[in-house]
N, C-alpha and C positions, 0 to 999 in steps of 0.2 A: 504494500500500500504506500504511495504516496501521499504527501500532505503539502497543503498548500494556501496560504492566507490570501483571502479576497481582499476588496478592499475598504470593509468596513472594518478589519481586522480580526474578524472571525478565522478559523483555520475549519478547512474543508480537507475532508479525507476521501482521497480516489482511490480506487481500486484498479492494477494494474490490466485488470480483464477488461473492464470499461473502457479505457483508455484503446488499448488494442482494437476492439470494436467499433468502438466511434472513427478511430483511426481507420480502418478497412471500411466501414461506410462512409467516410469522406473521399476515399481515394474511389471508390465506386460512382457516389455524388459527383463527383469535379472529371472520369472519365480521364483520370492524370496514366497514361501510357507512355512504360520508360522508352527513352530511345535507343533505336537498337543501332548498330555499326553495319554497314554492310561490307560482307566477308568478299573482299577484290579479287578473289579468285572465284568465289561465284559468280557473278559479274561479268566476267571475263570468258568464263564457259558458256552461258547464257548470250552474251554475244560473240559469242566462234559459231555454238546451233544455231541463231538467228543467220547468222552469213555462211552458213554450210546451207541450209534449210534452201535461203534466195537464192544461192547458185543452182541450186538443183534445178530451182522453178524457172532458173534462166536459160540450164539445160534443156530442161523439156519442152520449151516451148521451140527454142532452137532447132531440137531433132523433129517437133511436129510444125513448124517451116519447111524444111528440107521436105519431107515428105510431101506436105502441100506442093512443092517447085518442081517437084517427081512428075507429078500426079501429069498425065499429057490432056489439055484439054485440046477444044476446038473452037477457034475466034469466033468463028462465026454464032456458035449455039450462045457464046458469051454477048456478041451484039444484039442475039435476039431477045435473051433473058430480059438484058439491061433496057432493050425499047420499050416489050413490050410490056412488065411490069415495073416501067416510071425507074429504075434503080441506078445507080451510079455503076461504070462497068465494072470499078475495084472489089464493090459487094456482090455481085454477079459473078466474076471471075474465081471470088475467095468460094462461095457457095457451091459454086460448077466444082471445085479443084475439091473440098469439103464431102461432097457425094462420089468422088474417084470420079467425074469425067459424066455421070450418068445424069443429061438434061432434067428429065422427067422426075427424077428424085430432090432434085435440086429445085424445082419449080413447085413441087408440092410443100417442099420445106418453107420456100419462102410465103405460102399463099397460107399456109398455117401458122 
């Protein structure tokens, strides 16, 4: 127990339990959260996965380019796509190359 004069001079006796409690409902009250360090080598591995992770995605789109540039279309089916449904030839041609070359798959796509 503690002991302790207020200040009319009275002496008030605390109880070490109390104290404790009041203490953890005030830190509960006020939401006081220590601050933590952050460990530099986790950090550090979290951004190696983060820059491993985008290579990869810069990979794959890379090898499904090439693949798209494989793909042999036919100019003509591309100026008809782009006429006659209103489209830019770039979106035409990407969609034609998209379906391996096959018009009619590629016109359904775009119409749904």
């Amino acid at each position: 127990m503690e002991g302790g004069v207020d200040e009319g001079g009275i002496e008030r006796v605390v109880d070490s339990k109390d104290l404790q409690q009041q203490s953890k409902a005030f830190d509960k009250l006020t939401d006081r959260v220590e601050d933590r360090q952050l460990d530099s080598t986790r950090v550090q591995e979290a951004m190696a996965s983060i820059a491993a992770s985008a290579e990869a995605d810069r990979n794959a789109m890379r090898m499904r380019e090439k693949e798209l540039a494989a793909v042999k279309i036919n100019a003509a089916e591309v100026d008809i796509i782009a006429n006659e449904l209103e489209l830019d030839k770039k979106v035409a041609e990407r969609t034609l190359r998209e379906h391996k070359g096959d018009a009619v798959a590629a016109i359904r796509h775009l119409l749904h």
